[in-house]
C-alpha positions as CSV (number, residue, x, y, z in Angstrom):
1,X,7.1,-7.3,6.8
2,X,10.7,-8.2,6.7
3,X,11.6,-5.3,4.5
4,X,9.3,-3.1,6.1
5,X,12.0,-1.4,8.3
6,X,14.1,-0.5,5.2
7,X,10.7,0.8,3.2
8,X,9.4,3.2,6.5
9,X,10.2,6.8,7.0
10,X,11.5,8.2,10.0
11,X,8.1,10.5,10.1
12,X,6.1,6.8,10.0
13,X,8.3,5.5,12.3
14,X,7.8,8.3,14.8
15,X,3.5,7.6,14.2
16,X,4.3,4.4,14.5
17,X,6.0,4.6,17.6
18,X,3.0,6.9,19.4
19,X,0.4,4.5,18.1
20,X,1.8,1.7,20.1
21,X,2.4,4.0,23.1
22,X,-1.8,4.5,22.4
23,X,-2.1,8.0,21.4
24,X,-5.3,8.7,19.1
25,X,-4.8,10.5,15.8
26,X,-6.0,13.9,16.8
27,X,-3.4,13.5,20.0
28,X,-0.6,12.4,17.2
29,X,-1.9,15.6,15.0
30,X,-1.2,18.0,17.9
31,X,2.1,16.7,19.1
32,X,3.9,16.3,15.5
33,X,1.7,19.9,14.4
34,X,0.1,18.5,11.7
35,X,-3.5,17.5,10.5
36,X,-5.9,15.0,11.4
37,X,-6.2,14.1,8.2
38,X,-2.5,13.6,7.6
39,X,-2.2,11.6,10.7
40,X,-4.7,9.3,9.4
41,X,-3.1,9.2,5.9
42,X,-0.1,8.2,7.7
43,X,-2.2,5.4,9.9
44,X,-3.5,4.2,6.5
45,X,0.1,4.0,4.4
46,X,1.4,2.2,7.5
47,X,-1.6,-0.6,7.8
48,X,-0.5,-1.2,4.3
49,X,3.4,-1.1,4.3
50,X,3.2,-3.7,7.2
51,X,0.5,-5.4,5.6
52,X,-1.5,-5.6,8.9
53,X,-5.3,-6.0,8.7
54,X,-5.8,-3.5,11.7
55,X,-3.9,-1.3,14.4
56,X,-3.6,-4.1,16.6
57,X,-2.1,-6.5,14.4
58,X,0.4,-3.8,12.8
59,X,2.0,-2.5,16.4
60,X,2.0,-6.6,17.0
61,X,4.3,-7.2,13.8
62,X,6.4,-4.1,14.5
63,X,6.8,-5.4,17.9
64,X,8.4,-9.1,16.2
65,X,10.1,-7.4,13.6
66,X,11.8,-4.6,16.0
67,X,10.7,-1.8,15.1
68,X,9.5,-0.2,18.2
């Protein structure tokens, strides 16, 4: 996840940040205006950018690498 940082959007970087602060995709959705669906695409391309297994583990590895 080293490069991660350099590889994340600022739009993935804002999900990510509201993920950690525990907001639920349909809560995400209505905050940014956009879909359910595209909040959950988002949740998806982020799991696999940080290489994380699950929500838990990613928000852990953005915590060590800084990114929230």
């Amino acid at each position: 996840m080293n490069n991660t940082k350099r590889t994340l959007t600022e739009r993935e970087l804002e999900i990510l940040r509201l993920v950690a602060r525990g907001y639920t995709s349909p809560q995400i959705a209505e905050t940014l205006s956009l879909s359910s669906e595209t909040i959950k695409w988002y949740r998806k391309r982020l799991l696999s950018k940080c290489e994380a297994e699950n929500t838990a583990e990613m928000i852990k590895l953005a915590i060590e690498n800084k990114l929230i």
